[in-house]
C-alpha positions in Angstrom: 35.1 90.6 83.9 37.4 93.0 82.4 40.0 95.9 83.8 38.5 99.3 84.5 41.1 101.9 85.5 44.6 101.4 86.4 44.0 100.7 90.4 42.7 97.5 89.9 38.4 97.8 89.5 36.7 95.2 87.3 33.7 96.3 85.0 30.9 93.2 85.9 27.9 92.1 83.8 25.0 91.4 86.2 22.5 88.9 85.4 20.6 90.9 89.0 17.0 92.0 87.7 18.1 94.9 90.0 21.1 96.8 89.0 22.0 97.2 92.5 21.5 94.3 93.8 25.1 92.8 93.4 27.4 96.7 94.1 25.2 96.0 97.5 26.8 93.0 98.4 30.2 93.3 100.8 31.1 90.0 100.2 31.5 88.0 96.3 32.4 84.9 95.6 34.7 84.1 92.5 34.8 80.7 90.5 38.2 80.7 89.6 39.9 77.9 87.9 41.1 76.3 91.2 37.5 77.0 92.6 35.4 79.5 94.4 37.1 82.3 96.6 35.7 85.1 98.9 36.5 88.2 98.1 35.9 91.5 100.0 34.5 94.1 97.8 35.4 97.4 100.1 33.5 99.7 96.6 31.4 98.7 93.5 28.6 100.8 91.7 26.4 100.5 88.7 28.2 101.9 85.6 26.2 101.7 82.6 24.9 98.6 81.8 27.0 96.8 84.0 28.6 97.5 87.5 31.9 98.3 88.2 34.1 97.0 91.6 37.2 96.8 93.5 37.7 93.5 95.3 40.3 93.7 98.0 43.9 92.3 97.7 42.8 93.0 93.6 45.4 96.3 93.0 46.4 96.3 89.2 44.8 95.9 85.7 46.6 92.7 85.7 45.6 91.6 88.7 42.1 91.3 87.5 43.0 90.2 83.8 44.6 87.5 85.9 41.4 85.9 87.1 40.2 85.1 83.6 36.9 85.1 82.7 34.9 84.2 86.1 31.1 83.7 87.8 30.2 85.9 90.6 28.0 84.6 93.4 26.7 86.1 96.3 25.9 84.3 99.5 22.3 82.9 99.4 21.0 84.3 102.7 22.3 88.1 101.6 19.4 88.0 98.8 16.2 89.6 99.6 12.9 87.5 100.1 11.2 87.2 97.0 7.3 87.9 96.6 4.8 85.3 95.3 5.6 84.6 91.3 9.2 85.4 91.4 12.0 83.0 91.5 15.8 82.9 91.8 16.9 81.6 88.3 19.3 79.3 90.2 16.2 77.7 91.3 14.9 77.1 88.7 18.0 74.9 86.7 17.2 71.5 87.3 13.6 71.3 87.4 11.5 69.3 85.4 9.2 70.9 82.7 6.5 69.6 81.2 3.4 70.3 79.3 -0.4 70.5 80.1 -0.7 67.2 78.5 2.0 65.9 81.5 4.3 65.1 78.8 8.3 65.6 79.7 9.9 68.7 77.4 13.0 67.8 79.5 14.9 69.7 82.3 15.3 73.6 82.9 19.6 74.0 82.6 19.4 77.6 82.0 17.5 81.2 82.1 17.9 83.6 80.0 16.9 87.4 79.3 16.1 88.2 75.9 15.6 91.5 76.3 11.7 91.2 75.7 11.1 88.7 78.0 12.8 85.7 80.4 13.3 82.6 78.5 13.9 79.0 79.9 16.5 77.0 78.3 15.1 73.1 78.5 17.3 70.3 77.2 15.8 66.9 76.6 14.9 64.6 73.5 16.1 68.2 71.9 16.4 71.5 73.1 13.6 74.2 74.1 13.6 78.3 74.5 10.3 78.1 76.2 9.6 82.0 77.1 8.8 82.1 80.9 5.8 84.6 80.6 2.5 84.1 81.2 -0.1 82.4 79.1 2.5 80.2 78.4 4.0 79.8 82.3 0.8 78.0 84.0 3.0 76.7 87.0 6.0 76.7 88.7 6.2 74.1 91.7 9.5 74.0 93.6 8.6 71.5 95.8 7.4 69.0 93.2 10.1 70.0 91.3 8.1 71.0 88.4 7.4 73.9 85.9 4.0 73.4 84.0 3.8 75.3 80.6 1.8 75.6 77.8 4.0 74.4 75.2 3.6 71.6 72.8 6.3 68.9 72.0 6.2 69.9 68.6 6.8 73.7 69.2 
């Protein structure tokens, strides 16, 4: 998050897969350094690459320089129902992955764009960038908290 003007808007970068997803949200929360805070956000946009905003009570380039560097979280029932094969990210950190041999490549603690593709961050006996694409993604099971890949130990 960094100042954008001099009335107090905050350039943003989005990890949304839709650019408009977050300036469409009224309401952000902020993990600040003495926790999360809700914050009305009366005007944002996309700008660029990223999206720009204007979170009430927020009136001053030092004002949002004052934050710090911070996380930006919507609420979880303001985000659209997803289709069949898509997945939040956040849903995804914490679940097991193994291979199609059933062996344990260790535990999903991050997703990441690479620009070519989404790539799943796995730590266990070492960490993995396994790319979450198919042929490689065979199954993702939420319920049995699993991902299935096919992805050697070796790899």
């Amino acid at each position: 998050m960094a100042p954008f003007g001099v009335k107090g808007w905050m350039k943003i970068h989005s990890f949304a897969a839709e650019p408009g997803a977050l300036p469409a949200q009224s309401r952000w929360w902020l993990h600040l350094r003495e926790g999360w805070k809700e914050f009305s956000v009366p005007e944002a946009r996309v700008h660029g690459a990223g999206v720009v905003a204007k979170l009430e009570g927020i009136d001053t380039p030092e004002g949002v320089v004052a934050l710090g560097k911070v996380d930006v979280a919507v609420p979880r029932d303001s985000l659209p129902p997803l289709r069949e094969g898509e997945y939040y990210w956040s849903d995804l950190v914490g679940v097991r992955v193994e291979n199609l041999a059933g062996e344990s490549l260790g535990v999903v603690v991050a997703v990441m764009d690479n620009g070519a593709q989404n790539v799943l961050e796995v730590e266990g006996d070492r960490q993995r960038l396994i790319p979450f694409v198919d042929p490689i993604l065979r199954r993702v099971d939420l319920d049995a908290d699993v991902i299935v890949v096919d992805w050697g130990t070796d790899y």
